[in-house]
C-alpha positions in Angstrom: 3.3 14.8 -91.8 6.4 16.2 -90.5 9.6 16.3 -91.9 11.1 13.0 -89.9 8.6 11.3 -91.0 8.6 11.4 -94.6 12.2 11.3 -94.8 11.6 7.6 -92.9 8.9 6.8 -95.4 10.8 8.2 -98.5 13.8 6.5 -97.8 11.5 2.8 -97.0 9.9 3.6 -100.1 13.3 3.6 -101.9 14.0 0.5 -100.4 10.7 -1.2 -102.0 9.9 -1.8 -97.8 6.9 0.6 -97.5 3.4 -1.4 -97.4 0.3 0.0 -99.1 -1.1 2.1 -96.3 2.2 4.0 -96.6 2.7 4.3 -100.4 -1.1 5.9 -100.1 0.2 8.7 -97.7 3.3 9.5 -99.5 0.9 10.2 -102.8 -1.4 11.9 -100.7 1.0 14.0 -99.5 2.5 15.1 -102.4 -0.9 15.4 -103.8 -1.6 18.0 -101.8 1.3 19.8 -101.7 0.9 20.1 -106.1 -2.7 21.1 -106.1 -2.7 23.9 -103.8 0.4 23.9 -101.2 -1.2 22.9 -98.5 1.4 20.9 -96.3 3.2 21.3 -92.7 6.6 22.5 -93.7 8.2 25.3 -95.2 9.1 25.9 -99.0 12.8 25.5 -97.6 12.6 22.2 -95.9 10.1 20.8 -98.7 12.6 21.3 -101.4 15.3 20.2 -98.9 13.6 16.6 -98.8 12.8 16.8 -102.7 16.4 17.5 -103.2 18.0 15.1 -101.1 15.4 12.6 -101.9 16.4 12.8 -105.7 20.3 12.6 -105.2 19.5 9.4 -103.3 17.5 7.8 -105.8 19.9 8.6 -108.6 23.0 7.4 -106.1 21.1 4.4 -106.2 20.3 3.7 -109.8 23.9 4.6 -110.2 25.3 1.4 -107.9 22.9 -0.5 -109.1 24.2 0.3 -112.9 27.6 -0.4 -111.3 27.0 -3.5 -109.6 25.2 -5.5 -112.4 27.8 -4.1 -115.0 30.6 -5.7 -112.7 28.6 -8.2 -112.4 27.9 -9.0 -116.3 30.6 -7.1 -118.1 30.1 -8.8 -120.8 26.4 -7.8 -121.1 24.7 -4.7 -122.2 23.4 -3.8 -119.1 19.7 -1.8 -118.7 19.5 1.3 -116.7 16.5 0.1 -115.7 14.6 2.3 -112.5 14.2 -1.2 -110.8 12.4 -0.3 -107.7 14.4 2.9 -107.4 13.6 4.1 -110.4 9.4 3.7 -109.3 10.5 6.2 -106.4 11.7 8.5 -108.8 8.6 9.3 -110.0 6.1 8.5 -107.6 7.5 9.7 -103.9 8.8 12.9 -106.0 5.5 13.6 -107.1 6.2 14.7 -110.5 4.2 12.5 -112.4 1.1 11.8 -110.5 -0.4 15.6 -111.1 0.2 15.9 -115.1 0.7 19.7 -116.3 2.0 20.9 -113.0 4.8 18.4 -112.9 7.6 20.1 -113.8 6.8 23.0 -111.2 7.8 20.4 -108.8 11.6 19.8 -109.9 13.3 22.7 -110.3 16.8 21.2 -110.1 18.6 21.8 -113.6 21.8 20.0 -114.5 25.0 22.0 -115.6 25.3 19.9 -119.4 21.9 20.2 -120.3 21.9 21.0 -123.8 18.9 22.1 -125.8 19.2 24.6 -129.0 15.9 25.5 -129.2 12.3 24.0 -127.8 9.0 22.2 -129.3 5.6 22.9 -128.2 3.4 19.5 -128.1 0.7 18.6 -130.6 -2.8 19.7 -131.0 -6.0 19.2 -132.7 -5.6 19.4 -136.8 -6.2 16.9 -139.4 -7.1 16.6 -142.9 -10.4 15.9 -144.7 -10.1 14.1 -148.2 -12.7 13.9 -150.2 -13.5 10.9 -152.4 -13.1 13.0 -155.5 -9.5 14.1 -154.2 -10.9 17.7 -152.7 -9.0 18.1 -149.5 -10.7 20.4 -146.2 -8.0 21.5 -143.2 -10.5 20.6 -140.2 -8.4 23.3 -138.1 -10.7 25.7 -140.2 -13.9 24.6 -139.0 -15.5 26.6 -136.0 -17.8 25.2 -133.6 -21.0 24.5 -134.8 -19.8 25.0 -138.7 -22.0 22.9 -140.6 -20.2 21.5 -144.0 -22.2 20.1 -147.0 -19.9 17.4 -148.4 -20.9 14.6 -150.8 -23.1 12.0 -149.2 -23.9 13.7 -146.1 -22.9 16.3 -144.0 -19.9 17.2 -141.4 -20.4 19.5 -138.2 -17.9 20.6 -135.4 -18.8 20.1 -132.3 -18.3 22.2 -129.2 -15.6 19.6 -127.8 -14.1 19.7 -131.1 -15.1 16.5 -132.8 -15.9 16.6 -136.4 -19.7 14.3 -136.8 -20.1 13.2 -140.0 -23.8 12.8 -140.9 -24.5 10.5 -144.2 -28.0 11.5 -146.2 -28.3 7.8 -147.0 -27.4 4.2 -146.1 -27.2 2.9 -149.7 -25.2 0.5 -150.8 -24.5 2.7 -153.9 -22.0 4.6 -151.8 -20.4 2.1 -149.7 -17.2 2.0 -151.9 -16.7 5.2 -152.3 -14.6 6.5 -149.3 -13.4 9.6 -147.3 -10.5 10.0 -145.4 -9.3 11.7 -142.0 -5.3 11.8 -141.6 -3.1 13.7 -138.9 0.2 14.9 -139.5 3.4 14.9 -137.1 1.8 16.7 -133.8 -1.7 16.5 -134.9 -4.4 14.3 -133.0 -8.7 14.1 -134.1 -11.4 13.0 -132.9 -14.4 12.1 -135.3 -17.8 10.4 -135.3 -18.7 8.0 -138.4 -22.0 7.8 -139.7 -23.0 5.2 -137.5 -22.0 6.8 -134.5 -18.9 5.1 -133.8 -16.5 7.2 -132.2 -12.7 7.3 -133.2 -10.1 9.0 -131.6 -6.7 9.1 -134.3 -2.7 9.7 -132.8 -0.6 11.5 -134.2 0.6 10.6 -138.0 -2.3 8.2 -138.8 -5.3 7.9 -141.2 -9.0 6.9 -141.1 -10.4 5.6 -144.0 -14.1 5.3 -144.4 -17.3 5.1 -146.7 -20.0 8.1 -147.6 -22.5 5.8 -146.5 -21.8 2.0 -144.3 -23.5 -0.6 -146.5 -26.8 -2.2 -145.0 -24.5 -5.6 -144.0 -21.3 -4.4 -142.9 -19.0 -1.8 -142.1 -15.7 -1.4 -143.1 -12.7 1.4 -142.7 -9.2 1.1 -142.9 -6.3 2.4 -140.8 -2.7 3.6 -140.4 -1.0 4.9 -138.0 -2.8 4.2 -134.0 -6.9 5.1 -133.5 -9.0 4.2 -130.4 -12.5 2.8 -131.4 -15.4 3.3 -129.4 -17.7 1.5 -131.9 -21.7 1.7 -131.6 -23.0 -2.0 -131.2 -25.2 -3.7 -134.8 -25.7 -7.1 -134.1 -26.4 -6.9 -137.9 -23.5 -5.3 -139.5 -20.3 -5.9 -137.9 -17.4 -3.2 -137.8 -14.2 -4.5 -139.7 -10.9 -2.1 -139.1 -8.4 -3.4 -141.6 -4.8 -2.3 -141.3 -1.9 -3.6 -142.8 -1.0 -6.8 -142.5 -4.0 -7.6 -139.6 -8.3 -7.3 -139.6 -10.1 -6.9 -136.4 -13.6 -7.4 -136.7 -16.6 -6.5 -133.7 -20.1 -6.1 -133.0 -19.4 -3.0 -130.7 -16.4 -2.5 -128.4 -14.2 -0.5 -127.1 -10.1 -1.0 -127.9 -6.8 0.8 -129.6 -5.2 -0.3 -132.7 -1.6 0.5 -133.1 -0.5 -0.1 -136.8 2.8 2.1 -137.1 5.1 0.8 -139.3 8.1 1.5 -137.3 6.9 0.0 -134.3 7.5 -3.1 -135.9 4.6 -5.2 -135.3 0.7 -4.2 -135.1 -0.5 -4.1 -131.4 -4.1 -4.4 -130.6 -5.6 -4.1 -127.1 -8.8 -4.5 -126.2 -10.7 -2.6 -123.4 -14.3 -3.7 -123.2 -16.1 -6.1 -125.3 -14.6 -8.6 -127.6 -12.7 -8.8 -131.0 -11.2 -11.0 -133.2 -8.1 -10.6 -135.0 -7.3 -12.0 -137.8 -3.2 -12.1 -139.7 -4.4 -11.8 -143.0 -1.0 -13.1 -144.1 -1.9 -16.5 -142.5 -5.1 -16.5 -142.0 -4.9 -17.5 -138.3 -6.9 -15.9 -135.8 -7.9 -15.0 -132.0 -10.4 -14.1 -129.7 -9.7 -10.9 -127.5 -11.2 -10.4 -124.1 -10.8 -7.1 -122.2 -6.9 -7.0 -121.0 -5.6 -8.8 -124.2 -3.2 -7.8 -126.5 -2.5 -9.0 -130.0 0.6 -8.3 -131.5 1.0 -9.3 -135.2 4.7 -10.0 -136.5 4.3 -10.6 -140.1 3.4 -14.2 -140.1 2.7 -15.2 -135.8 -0.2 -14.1 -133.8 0.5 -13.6 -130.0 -1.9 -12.4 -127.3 -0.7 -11.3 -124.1 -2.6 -10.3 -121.0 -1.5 -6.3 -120.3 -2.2 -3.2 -118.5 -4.3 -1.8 -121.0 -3.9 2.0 -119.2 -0.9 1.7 -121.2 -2.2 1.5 -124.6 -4.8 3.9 -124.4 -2.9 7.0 -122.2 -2.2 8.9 -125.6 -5.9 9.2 -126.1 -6.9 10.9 -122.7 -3.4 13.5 -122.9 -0.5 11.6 -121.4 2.7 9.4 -122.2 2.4 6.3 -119.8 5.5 4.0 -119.6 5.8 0.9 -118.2 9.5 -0.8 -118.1 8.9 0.8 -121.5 12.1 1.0 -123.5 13.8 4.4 -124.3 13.7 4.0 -128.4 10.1 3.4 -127.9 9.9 6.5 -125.8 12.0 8.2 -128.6 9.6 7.5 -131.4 6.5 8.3 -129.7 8.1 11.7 -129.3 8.9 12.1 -133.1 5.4 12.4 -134.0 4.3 14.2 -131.4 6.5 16.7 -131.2 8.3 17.2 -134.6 11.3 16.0 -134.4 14.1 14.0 -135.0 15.8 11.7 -133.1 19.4 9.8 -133.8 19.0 6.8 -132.9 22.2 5.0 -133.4 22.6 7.3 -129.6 19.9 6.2 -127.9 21.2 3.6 -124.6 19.6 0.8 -123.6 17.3 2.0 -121.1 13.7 1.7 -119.6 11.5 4.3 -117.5 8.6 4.1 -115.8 6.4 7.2 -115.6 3.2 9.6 -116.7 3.9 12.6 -117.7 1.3 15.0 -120.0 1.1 15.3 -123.9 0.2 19.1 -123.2 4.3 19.6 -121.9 6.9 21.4 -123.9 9.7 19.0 -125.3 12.3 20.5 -123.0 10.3 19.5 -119.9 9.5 16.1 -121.1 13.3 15.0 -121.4 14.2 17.5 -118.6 12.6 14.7 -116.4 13.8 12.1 -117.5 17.2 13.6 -117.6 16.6 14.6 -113.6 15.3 10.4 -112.9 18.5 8.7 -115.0 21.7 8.9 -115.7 20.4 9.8 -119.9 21.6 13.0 -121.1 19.6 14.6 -124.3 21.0 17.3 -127.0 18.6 19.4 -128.6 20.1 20.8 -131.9 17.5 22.2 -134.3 15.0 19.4 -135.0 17.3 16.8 -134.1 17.7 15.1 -130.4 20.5 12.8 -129.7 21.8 11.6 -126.4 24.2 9.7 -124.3 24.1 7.6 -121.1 26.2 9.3 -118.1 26.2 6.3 -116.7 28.4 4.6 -119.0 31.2 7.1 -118.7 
């Protein structure tokens, strides 16, 4: 592709006017360039385009800010990307090849203030015994075999913990482990049953030694994927606070944070039902549903479940999603914490890897909005340019 022509494309694809055929090329394009350089033009003229490509979008968002605040004074207005905001991140190519995103935007901002950086989470958690005993599973090699009560646990070479229970009994079924993760900590374990479970950051497993021979039960906080292994004769209950989902075997994400401010549960294969144990009332989840539990109502939406689930395979994924939001799923990855009483009312669109540093996460999404972030010790606040 040369140089006239992508400019035509980019600046169509600004305009929301390119048609599919098109938007594939542009990807393509800048697909290649990311993996291994191999395009038409020289390192000059690609960063040329890249440059004036990104002043254009952000001109854009900017009279667009202008024109609906004149427009609505009145109203807090959303830097929302809009359609310009999709070109942002898509015709720049930063998103669409994870790590290697940031190589692509090398365009730093003379007020960018960061006091010091964060590195992003990684694989710990902690075991707790049913008698209180407590094993750091960042310990355990590959292949260390662990005799614990009721069974045993073994690390596996992709760095899943399997727990193995000597016995089915009922005798042990109330008598219960527990995995947890701190701030910047994910895990991946294997019940005694063979159901898989991936946990997020800041969240907690509960489980039995042993699954009685008529049901099995565990409890969470915080946000787990299930992958659970079908028994047509002993369903799989997942209780959380305030909501109980109950299956057969399936495949979905529970997200139970507290400060999220409602439970959010999205299913990806299979079916569920969820119950509001406050009032009892209950649905039927298909793949592409979401519940969402707030306190005493029950909602189900139909959603993008890519959304829901991005954490667990190594990237943020946003969708119109709001910039608080953003902002607390960077607290417990990262560490850190953010003053929210600063944060402007603003939405991005966007994937960008869990294995970035801090800096180059906001760095982004500094470079595709008029948002400004201040990193001072463990603390991030910020302030929207826009509004000046």
């Amino acid at each position: 592709m040369d140089k006239i022509t992508f400019q035509h494309l980019a600046d169509k694809f600004v305009q929301g006017k390119t048609n599919k055929s098109e938007n594939i090329l542009l990807k393509e394009y800048y697909r290649k360039l990311s993996i291994n350089g191999n395009i038409e033009i020289s390192k000059e003229k690609e960063e040329s385009i890249r440059t004036s490509i990104l002043h254009e979008i952000r001109n854009r968002i900017h009279e667009e800010n202008v024109r609906l605040n004149h427009r609505n004074a009145t109203k807090s207005t959303k830097n929302i990307f809009f359609r310009t905001g999709v070109a942002a991140i898509i015709v720049l190519g930063i998103l669409l090849v994870g790590s290697v995103f940031y190589h692509q935007l090398d365009i730093s901002r003379n007020n960018l203030a960061y006091d010091m950086d964060f590195p992003p989470g990684k694989e710990k958690a902690i075991l707790t015994m049913s008698n209180g005993e407590k094993i750091n599973l960042l310990d355990l090699k590959e292949g260390d075999v662990l005799d614990i009560e009721g069974g045993k646990i073994t690390k596996s070479a992709e760095g899943q913990v399997i727990y193995n229970a000597s016995s089915n009994t009922d005798d042990l079924s109330d008598r219960y482990n527990s995995i947890s993760t701190p701030v910047g900590g994910k895990y991946q374990v294997i019940l005694p049953d063979g159901s898989k479970v991936w946990l997020n950051s800041s969240s907690e497993i509960e489980y039995p030694i042993a699954f009685s021979s008529d049901e099995r039960k565990v409890k969470l906080k915080g946000e787990a994927y299930f992958e659970v292994e079908s028994d047509l004769k002993r369903p799989f209950s997942v209780e959380s606070e305030g909501q109980v989902v109950t299956v057969h075997g399936t495949h979905f994400n529970i997200n139970s944070y507290s400060e999220e401010g409602a439970i959010k549960t999205t299913l990806v294969e299979g079916s569920i039902s969820v119950k509001n144990t406050l009032t009892n009332d209950s649905k039927l989840l298909i793949p592409g549903n979401q519940s969402a539990i707030y306190r005493d109502s029950l909602a189900v939406y139909e959603v993008s479940v890519d959304e829901s689930i991005a954490w667990k395979d190594g990237y943020f994924l946003f969708n119109e999603t709001d910039l608080k939001s953003i902002m607390r799923q960077i607290e417990r990855w990262y560490g850190v914490e953010v003053e929210y009483e600063s944060i402007p009312d603003v939405e991005f669109f966007g994937k960008i890897s869990r294995s970035s540093t801090l800096s180059r996460v906001l760095k982004l999404m500094e470079q595709t909005s008029d948002v400004n972030f201040v990193v001072k010790g463990d603390k991030i606040s910020c302030e929207n340019l826009g509004q000046k």
